[in-house]
C-alpha positions as CSV (number, residue, x, y, z in Angstrom):
1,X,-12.8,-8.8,8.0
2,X,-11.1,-11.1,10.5
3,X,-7.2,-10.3,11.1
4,X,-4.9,-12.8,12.9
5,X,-1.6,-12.8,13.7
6,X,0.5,-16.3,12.5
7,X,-0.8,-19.4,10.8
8,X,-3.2,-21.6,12.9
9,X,-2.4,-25.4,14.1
10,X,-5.5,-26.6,12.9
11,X,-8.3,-25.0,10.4
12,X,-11.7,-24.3,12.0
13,X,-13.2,-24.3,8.6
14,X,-12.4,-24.5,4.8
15,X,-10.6,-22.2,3.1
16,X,-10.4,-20.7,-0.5
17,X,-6.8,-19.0,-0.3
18,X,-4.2,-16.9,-2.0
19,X,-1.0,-15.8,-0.5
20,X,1.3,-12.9,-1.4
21,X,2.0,-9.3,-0.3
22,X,-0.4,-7.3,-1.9
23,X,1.2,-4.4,-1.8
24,X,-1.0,-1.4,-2.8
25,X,-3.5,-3.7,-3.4
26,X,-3.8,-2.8,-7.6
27,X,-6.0,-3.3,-10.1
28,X,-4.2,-7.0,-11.0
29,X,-5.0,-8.1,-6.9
30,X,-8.1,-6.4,-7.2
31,X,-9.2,-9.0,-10.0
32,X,-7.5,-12.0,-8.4
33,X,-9.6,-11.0,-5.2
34,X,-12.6,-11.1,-6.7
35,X,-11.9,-14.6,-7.8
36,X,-11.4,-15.4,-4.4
37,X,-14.3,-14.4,-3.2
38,X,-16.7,-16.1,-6.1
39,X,-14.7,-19.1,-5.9
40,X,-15.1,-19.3,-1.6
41,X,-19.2,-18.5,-1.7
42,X,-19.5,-20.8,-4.5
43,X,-18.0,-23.1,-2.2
44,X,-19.3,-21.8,1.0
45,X,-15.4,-21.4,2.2
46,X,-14.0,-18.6,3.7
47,X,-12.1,-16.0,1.6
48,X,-8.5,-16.0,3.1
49,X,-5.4,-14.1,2.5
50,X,-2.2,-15.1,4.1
51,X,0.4,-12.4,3.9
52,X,4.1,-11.3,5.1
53,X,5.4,-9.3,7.5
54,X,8.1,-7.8,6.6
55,X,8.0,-8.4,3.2
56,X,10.5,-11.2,2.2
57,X,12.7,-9.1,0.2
58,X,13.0,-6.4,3.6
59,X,13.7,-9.8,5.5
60,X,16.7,-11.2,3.1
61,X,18.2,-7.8,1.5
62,X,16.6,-4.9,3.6
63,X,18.8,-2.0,2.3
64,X,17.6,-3.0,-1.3
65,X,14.1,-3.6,-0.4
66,X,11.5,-2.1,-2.7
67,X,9.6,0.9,-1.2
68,X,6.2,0.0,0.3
69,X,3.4,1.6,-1.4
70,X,1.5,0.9,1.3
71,X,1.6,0.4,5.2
72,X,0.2,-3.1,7.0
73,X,-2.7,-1.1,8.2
74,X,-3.7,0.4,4.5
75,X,-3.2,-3.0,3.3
76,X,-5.7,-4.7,5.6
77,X,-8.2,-1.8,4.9
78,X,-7.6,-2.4,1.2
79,X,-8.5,-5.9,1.2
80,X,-11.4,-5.6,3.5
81,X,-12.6,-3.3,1.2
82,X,-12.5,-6.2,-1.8
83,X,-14.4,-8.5,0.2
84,X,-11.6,-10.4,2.3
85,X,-13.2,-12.9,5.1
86,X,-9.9,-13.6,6.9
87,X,-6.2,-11.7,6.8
88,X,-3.8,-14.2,8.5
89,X,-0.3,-11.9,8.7
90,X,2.3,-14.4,9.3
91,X,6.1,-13.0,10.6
92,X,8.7,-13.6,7.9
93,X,11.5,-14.7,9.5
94,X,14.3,-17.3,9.3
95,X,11.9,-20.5,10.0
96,X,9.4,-19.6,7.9
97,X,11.8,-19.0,5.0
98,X,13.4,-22.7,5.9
99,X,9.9,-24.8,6.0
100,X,10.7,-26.9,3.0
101,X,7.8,-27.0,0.4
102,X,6.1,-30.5,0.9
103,X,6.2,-29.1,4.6
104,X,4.0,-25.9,3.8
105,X,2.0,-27.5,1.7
106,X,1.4,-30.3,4.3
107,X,1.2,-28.2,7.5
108,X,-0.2,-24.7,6.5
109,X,-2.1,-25.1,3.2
110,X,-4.1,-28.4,5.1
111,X,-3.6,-28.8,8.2
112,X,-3.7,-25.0,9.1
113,X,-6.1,-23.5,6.2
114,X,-8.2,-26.6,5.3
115,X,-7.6,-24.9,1.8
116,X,-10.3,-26.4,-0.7
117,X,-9.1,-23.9,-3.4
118,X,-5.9,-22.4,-3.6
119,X,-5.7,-18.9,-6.0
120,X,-1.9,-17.7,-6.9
121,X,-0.4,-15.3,-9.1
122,X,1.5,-16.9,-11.9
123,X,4.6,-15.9,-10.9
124,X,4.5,-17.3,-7.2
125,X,7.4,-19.3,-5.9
126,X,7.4,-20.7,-2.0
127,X,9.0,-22.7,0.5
128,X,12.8,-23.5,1.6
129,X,14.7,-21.6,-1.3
130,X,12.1,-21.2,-3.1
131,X,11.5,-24.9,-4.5
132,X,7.9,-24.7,-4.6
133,X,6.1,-24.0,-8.2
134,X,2.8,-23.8,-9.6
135,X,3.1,-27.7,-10.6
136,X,4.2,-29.0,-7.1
137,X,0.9,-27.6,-5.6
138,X,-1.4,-28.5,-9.0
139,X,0.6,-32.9,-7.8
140,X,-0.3,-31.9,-4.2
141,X,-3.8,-30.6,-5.3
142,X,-4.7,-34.0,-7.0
143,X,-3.6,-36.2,-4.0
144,X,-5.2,-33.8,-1.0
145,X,-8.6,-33.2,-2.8
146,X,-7.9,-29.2,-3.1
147,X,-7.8,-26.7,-6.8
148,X,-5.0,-25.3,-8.0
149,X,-5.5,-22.1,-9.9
150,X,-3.0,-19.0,-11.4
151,X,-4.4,-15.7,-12.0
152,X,-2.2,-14.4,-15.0
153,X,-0.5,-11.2,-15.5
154,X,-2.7,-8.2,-16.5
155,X,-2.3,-5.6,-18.6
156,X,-3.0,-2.1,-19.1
157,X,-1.9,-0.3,-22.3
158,X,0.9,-2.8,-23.4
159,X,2.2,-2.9,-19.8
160,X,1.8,-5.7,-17.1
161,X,0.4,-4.1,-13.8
162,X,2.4,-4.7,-10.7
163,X,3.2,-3.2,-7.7
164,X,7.1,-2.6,-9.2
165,X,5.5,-0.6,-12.5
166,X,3.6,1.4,-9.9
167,X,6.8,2.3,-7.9
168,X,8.6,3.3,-11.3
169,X,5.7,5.5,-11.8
170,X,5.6,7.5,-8.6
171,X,9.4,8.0,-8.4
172,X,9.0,9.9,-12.1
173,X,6.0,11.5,-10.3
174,X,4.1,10.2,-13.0
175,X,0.8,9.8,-10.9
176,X,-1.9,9.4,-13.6
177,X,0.1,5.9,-14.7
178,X,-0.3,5.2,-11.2
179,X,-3.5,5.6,-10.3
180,X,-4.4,3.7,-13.8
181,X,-3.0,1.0,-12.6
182,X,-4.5,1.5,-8.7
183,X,-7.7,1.6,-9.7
184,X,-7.5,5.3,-7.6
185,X,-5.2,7.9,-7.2
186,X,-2.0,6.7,-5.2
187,X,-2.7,8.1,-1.3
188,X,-0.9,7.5,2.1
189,X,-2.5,7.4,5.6
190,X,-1.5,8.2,8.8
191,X,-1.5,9.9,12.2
192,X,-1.2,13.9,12.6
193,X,1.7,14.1,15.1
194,X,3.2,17.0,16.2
195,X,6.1,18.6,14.8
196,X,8.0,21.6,14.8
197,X,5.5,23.9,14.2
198,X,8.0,26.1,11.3
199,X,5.4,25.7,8.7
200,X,3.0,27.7,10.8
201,X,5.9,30.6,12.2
202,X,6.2,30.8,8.1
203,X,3.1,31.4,7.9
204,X,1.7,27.8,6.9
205,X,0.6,25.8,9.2
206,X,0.9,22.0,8.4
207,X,-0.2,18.6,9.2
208,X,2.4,16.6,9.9
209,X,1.4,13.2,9.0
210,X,2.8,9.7,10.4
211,X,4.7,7.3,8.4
212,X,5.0,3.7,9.1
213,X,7.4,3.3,6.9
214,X,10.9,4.9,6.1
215,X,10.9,4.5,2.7
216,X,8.3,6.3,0.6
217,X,7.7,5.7,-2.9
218,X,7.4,9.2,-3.7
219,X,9.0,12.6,-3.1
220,X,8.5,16.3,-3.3
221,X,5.5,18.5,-3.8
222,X,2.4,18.0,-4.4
223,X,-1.3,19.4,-5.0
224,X,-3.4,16.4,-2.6
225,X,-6.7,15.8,-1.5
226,X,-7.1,15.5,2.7
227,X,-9.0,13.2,3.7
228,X,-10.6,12.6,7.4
229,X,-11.6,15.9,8.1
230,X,-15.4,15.8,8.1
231,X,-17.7,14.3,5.4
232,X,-15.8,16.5,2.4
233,X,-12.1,15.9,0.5
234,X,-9.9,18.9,1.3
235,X,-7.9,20.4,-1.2
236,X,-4.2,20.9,0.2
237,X,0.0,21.0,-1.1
238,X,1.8,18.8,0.6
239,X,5.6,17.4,0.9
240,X,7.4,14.9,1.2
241,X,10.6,14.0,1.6
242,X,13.6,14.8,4.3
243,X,13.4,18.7,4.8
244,X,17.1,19.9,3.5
245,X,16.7,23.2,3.8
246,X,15.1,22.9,7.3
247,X,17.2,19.9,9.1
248,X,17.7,17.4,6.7
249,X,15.5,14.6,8.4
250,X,16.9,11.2,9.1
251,X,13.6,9.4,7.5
252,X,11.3,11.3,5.3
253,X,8.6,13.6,6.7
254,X,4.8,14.1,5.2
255,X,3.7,17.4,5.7
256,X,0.6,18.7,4.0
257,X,-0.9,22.3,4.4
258,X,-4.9,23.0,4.0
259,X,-5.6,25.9,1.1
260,X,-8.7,26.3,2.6
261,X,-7.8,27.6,5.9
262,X,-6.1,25.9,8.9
263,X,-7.7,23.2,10.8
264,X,-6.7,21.5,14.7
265,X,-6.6,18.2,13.7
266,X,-3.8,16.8,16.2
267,X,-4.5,13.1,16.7
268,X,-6.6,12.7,13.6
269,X,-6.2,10.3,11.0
270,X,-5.9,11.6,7.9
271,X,-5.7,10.0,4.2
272,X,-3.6,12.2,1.4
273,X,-4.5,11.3,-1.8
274,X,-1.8,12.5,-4.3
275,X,-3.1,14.3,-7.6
276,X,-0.3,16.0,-9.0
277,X,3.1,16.4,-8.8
278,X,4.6,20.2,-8.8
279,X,8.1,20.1,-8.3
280,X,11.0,18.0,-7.0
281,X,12.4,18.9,-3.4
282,X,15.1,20.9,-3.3
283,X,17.4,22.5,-0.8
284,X,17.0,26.7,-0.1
285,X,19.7,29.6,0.8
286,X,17.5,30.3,3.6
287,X,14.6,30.4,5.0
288,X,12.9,33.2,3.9
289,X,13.9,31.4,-0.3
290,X,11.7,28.8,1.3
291,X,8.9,30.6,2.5
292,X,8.8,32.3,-1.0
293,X,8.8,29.2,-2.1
294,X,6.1,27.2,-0.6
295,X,4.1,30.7,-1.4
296,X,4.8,29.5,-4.9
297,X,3.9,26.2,-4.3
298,X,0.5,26.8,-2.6
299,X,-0.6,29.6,-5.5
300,X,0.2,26.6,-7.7
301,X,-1.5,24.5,-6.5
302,X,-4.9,26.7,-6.6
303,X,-4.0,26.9,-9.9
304,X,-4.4,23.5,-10.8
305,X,-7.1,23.0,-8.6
306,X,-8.9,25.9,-10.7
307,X,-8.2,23.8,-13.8
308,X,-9.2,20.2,-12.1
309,X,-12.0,20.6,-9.6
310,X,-11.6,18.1,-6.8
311,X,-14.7,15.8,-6.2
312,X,-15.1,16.7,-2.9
313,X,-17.2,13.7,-1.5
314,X,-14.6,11.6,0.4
315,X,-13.8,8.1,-1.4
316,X,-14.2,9.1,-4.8
């Protein structure tokens, strides 16, 4: 899959598009993806995505922005992975919020995507306060010689999968209703970086894992599957969340520890795919409470790994 940065001047070629943020690229993105990609070889287009960086809501409100369940990077992967030709990640910033919507439909759906077949969800609003609806680009479609299609809502057990339902379901640490509606258990990749090294003067060592973004859609402990380390899944407990007992981080830390036995992995890039949730994070008297502790947590976490063999072949 081709990425580029902004929205061309001109199109090289025809486009079958959909825009939004596809964020955590679910099960309900998944399908509309899939039309995309019929819908562009049937009409030997391109399959593009344009997407926002940051997302609009971090751009107009960021203190109540929504948690990322994914970073820009696991985004991209996600829709390469669902058959994406082309990722065009365009800056949200005050002039792209202002272009009025005749003007977006005008300058980037023709002029700069050469768009044949347009593919929204059915909630999608755009252009200068949000003035642009589902009708406006079915008028423009008619005039300009390019489809107009919504991919409805879908639903899994009574309940409409979005990225917002999969949020409410990691912060109750409920991750089977996540990974129902991810298609896959919810996971976060990243960058070992060093840290302090306290995990292994307790006595377990930990990857400390790199977070693009400061606020994670989850917290606490949990029993995870490593990913990166060779051809296999490790099985591992991992936390996250900001430390209190320790130093009370400024932005929350991932930090996962191997059952199997330590491994260097500095500088690798690991994927932590989160099974099940143990406990919440909570702050200890002292350190030796939390060494106790994460004893606890680890013998726990062989216990449930006992009851739930992991499939160890990496991407399943």
């Amino acid at each position: 899959m081709q990425v580029f940065r902004g929205i061309p001047e001109h199109a090289s070629q025809a486009s079958v598009l959909t825009i939004g943020n596809f964020d955590g690229v679910h099960l309900g993105h998944q399908a509309l993806l899939r039309m995309l990609v019929g819908r562009a070889r049937a009409l030997g287009a391109r399959a593009c995505v344009l997407t926002f960086e940051p997302h609009p809501r971090e751009y107009f409100s960021p203190a109540n922005a929504p948690a990322r369940l994914a970073s820009l990077r696991e985004k991209l992967l996600l829709l390469a992975a669902n058959g994406v030709d082309a990722t065009y990640v365009c800056r949200f910033d005050h002039r792209i919020a202002s272009v009025p919507a005749e003007r977006f439909i005008s300058d980037i759906l023709v002029r700069g995507f050469d768009v044949r077949h347009l593919i929204i969800g059915d909630d999608f609003r755009f252009g200068a306060r949000r003035q642009g609806d589902f009708a406006l680009l079915q008028e423009a479609g008619r005039h300009r010689g390019f489809g107009v299609e919504a991919m409805h809502t879908l639903e899994l057990e009574q309940e409409r999968i979005s990225s917002s339902a999969i949020r409410d379901a990691l912060a109750m640490g409920d991750l089977n209703r996540a990974a129902r509606h991810l298609g896959r258990p919810y996971s976060i990749a990243g960058k070992v970086i060093a840290g302090k090294r306290l995990g292994r003067t307790l006595g377990f060592p930990t990857a400390n894992i790199q977070m693009k973004h400061r606020k994670p859609a989850l917290s606490g402990v949990f029993a995870v599957a490593v990913e990166g380390l060779g051809e296999n899944l490790r099985p591992g407990v991992a936390n996250i969340g900001i430390r209190p007992t320790v130093d009370d981080a400024a932005r929350p830390v991932l930090e996962v520890h191997l059952l199997d036995g330590a491994h260097d992995c500095y500088d690798a890039h690991l994927r932590i795919h989160f099974l099940h949730k143990q406990r919440d994070e909570i702050r200890f008297e002292s350190l030796d409470a939390l060494t106790a502790q994460i004893a606890r947590d680890a013998d726990d976490a062989r216990d449930w790994f006992a009851h739930n063999p992991l499939n160890t072949e990496a991407g399943n």
